[in-house]
C-alpha positions in Angstrom: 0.0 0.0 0.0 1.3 3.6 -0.9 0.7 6.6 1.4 1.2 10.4 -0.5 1.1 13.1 1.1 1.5 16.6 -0.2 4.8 18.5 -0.8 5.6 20.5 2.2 6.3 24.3 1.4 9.9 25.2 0.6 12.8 26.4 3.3 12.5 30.3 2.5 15.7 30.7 0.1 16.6 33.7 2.3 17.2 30.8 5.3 19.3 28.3 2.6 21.5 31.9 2.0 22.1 31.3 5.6 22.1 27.7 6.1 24.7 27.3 3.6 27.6 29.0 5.5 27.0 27.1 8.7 28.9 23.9 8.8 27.3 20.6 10.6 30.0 20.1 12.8 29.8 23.8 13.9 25.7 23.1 14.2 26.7 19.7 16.4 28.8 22.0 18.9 25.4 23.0 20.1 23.2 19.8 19.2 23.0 16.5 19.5 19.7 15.9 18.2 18.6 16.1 14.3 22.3 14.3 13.4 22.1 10.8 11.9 24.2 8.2 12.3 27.9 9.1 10.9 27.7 5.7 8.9 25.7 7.8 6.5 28.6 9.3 4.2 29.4 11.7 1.2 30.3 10.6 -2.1 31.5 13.3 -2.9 34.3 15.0 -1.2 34.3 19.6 -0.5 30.3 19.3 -1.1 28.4 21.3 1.1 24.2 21.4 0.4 21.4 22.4 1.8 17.3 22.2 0.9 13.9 21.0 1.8 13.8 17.7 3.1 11.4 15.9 0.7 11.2 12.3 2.3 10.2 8.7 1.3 10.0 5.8 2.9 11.1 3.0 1.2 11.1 -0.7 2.6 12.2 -4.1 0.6 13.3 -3.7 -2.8 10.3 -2.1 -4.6 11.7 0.9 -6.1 8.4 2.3 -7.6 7.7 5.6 -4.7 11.1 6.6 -5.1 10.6 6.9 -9.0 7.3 8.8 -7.9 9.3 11.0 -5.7 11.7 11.9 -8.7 9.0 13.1 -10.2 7.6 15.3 -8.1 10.6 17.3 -6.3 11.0 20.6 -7.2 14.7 23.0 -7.9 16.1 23.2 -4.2 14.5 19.8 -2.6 16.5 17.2 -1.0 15.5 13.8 -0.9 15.7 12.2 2.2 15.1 7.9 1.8 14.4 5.6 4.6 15.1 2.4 3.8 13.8 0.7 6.6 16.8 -1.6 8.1 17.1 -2.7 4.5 20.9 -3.6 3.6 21.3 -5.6 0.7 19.7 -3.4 -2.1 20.8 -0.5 -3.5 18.3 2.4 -3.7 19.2 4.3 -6.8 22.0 4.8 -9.2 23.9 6.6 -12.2 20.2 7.2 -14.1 18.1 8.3 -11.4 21.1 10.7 -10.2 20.8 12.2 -13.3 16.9 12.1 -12.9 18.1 14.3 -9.9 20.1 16.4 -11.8 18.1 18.0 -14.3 14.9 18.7 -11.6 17.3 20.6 -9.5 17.6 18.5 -6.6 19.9 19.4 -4.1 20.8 16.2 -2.5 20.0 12.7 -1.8 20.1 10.9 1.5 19.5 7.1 1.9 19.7 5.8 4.8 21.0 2.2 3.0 23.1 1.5 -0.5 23.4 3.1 -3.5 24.8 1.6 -7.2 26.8 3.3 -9.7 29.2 5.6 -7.9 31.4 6.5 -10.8 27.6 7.9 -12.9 26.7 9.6 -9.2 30.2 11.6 -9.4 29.7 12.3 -12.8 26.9 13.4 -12.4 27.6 15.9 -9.8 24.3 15.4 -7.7 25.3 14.8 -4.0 24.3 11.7 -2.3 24.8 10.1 1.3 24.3 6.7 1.7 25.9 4.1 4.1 27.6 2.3 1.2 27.2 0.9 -2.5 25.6 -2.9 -3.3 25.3 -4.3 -7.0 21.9 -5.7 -6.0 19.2 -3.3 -7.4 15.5 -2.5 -6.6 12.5 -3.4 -9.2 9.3 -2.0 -9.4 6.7 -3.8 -7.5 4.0 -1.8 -7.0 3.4 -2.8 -2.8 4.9 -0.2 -0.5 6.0 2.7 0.3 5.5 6.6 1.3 6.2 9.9 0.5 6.3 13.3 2.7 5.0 11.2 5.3 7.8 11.5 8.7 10.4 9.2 8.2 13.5 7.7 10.4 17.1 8.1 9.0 20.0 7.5 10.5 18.2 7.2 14.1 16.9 10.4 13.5 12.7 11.3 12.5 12.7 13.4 9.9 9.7 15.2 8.7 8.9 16.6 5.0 9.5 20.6 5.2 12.9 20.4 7.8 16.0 21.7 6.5 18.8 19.8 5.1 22.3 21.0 6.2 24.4 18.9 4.7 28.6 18.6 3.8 31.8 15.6 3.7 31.7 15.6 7.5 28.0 14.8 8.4 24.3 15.8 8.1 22.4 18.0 10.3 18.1 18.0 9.7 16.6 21.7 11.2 12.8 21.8 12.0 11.2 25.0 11.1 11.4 26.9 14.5 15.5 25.8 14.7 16.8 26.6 11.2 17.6 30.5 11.8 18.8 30.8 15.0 20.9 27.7 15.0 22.3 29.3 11.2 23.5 32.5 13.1 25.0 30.8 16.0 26.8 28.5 14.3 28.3 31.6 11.9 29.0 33.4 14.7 31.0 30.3 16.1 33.0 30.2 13.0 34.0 34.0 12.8 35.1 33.4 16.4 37.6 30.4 15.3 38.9 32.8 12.8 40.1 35.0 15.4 41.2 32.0 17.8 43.6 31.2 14.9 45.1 34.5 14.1 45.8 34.9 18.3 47.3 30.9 17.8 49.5 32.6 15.0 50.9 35.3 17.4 51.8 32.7 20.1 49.3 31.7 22.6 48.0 28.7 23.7 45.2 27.1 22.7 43.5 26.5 26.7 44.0 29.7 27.7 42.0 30.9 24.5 39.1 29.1 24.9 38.9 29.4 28.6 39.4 25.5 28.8 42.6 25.4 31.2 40.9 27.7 33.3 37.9 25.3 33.7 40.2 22.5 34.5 41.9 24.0 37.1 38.8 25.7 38.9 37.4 21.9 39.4 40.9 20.4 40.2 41.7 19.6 44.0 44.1 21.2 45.6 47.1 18.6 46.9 47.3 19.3 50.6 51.1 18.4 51.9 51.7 15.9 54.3 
């Protein structure tokens, strides 16, 4: 049985201006929550992306709702693909990346395998996935659901969050978190700018961050004997 649901409305593009200039590490300096598992990778390398999560949920190896997701995702939507604990078939490859690439899609996470990684590189489209298989999917017609709230990665993800997303991880922003998270995590990085420049000039790297001082106001005194 399929379950569709409507598109969600798009991440202002005045937010994604944002979003694109805070890293996911910097975001996970101040969260823990909204990161899925680090199994799920880049295959491409000094990619940073970010859009409206678009998700599908995708059990066994009946590919036929994430063809029906291809064709419904607008310029600036990133697919987001729960696989369901499935780890034998791979999701998508080379000629749905390309699919990807000329509606505009921003990214692809699945939260499984992929195929083809020399056609996903070519094609430029970047993709997270927990590895590659040579076992494909076939259209089935049972199961499967679209901008329905999904699980990847250990994280629920819900149709309409933000997708933050680069070589070192993924970060997925409800509505109410995507700005204010954005400036902190900017501000954070303008900081380490100037932590670097006072490194260059000589000091030390504790005393900057306030870290030795922490350390020593919770260490005990040794009392002579």
């Amino acid at each position: 049985m399929y379950l569709i649901e409507a598109l969600p409305a798009p991440v202002d593009p005045n937010i994604l201006e944002v979003l694109i200039e805070a890293e996911p590490a910097t975001i996970g300096h101040f969260i823990t929550h909204g990161i899925p598992h680090p199994e799920i990778k880049a295959h491409l390398q000094n990619v940073r992306a970010v859009g409206t999560a678009v998700t599908v949920r995708m059990p066994g190896n009946d590919g036929g709702i994430l063809h029906y997701a291809m064709g419904c995702v607008r310029p600036g939507d990133f697919l987001v693909v729960d696989r369901c604990g499935e780890r034998i078939t791979a999701a998508l490859g080379g000629a749905m990346a390309y699919a990807a690439k000329q509606a505009g899609v921003a990214g692809i996470i699945v939260d499984g395998y992929v195929t083809d990684l020399g056609e996903l590189r070519e094609h430029g489209v970047p993709v997270w996935s927990r590895g590659a298989s040579a076992i494909t999917t076939r259209v089935i017609g049972l199961d499967g659901e679209f901008c329905t709230p999904i699980h990847c990665g250990g994280v629920v993800v819900r149709a309409g969050d933000a997708v933050v997303a680069d070589e070192n991880g993924i970060v997925f922003l409800p509505p109410e978190q995507m700005l204010g998270l954005a400036q902190r995590a900017i501000d954070f990085q303008r900081n380490e700018k100037q932590t670097l420049a006072r490194l260059a000039k000589g000091e030390k790297f504790p005393d900057i961050v306030g870290s030795r001082a922490t350390i020593e106001a919770a260490t005990r005194p040794v009392i002579p004997r």
